[in-house]
N, C-alpha and C positions, 0 to 999 in steps of 0.2 A: 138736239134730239137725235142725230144721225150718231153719234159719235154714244150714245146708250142704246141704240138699236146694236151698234157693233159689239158695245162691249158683252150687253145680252146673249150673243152669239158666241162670242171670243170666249165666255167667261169658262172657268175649271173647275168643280167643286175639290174642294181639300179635305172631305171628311173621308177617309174610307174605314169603312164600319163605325166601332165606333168612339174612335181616336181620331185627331185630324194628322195630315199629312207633315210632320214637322218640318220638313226639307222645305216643301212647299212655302208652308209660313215664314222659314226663315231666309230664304230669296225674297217673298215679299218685302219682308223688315229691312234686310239689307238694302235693298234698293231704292228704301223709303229713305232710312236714316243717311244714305251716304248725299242722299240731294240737298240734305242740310247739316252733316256733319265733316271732321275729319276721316279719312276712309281707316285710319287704324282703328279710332275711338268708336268707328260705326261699327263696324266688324264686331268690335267688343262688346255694344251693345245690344246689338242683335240679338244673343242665344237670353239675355237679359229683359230683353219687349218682350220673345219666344214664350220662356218661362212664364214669365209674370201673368201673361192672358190667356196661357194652358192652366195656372195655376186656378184663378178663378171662373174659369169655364166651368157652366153647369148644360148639359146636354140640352137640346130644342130649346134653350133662349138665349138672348141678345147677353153680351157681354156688357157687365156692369162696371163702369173703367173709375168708379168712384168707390172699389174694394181693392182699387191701385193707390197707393202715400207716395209720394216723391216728396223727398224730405233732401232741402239741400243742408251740408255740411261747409260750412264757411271755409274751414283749416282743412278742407282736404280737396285734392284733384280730380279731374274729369275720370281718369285712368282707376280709380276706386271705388266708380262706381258700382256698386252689386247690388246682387237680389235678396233680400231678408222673405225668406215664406214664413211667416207668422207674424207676429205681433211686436211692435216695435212703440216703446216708451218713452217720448224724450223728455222725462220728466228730471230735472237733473235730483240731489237729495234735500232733504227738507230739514235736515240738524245734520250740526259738523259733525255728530259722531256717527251719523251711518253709512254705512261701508259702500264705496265707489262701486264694486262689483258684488255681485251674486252670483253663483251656480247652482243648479240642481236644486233650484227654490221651488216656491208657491206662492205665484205673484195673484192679486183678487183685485181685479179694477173695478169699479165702483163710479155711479152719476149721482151719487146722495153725497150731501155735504155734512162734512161734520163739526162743521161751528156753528153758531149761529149766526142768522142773515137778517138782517136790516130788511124792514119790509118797503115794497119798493113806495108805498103811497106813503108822503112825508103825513106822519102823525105822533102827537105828544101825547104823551101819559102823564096825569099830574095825579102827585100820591099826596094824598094828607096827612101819612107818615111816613118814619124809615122801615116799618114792618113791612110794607106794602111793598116798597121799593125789594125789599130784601127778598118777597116771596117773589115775586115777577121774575128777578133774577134767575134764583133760584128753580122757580120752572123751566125757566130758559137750558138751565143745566141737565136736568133732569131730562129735557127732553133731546140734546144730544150724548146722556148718558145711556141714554133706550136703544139709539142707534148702533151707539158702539159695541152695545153689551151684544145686539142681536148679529154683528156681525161676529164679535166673538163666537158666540154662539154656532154661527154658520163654519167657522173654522174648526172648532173641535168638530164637528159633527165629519166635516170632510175630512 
């Protein structure tokens, strides 16, 4: 209790106007990371925490640290680590023939799937013929044919 009474008293605000203090933040961060890093790698870090919680700061509210990805890279070193501000994909390619890199594209993420999905409660369909089989299918198609057309759709349009 005494030791939050002090800090109460101690404490500094970082905002002035309406940017915060960078220098400020980045003493903080240094001093943070170096009590559990190496002091080169901390130091490197540093302007990298800086950035990253400047970067999602939205004025009068709490910092939301769950619009921060830490995405570790197996085959690379502590010393490579950086900052990506925007959007990062690690979706590796989905057919050998498409192209490992892109520039200056139009990338469209999407939470709609486009094959069909197994519905999660186990049930059978028994058809009394192969016509029946073949329309069920066949709806089945149609209806991620809907999908794909309307994103088509959404692309010419953009």
């Amino acid at each position: 209790m005494k030791a939050l009474q002090f800090l109460e008293k101690f404490k500094t605000p970082v905002v002035m106007g309406d940017e915060p203090d960078r220098e400020i933040l980045k003493m903080v961060a240094r001093t943070a990371l170096r009590t559990k890093l190496h002091e080169a790698l901390a130091d490197q870090l540093t302007d990298i925490v800086v950035n990253s919680v400047l970067c999602i700061r939205k004025p009068e509210e709490g910092i939301d640290l769950f619009m921060v990805e830490i995405m570790h890279m197996r085959h690379k070193f502590d010393v490579d680590t950086r900052l990506v501000q925007g959007l990062v994909l690690d979706h590796g390619s989905r057919h050998p023939d498409m192209k490992r890199r892109a520039e200056n594209c139009f990338i469209l993420t999407g939470n709609v799937s486009l094959e069909y999905e197994k519905s999660e409660i186990n049930a059978g369909f028994f058809y009394s013929n192969a016509e029946q089989r073949e329309a069920m299918v066949s709806a089945e198609r149609r209806q991620v044919d809907e999908r794909v057309q309307k994103i088509i759709e959404l692309k010419n349009k953009v």
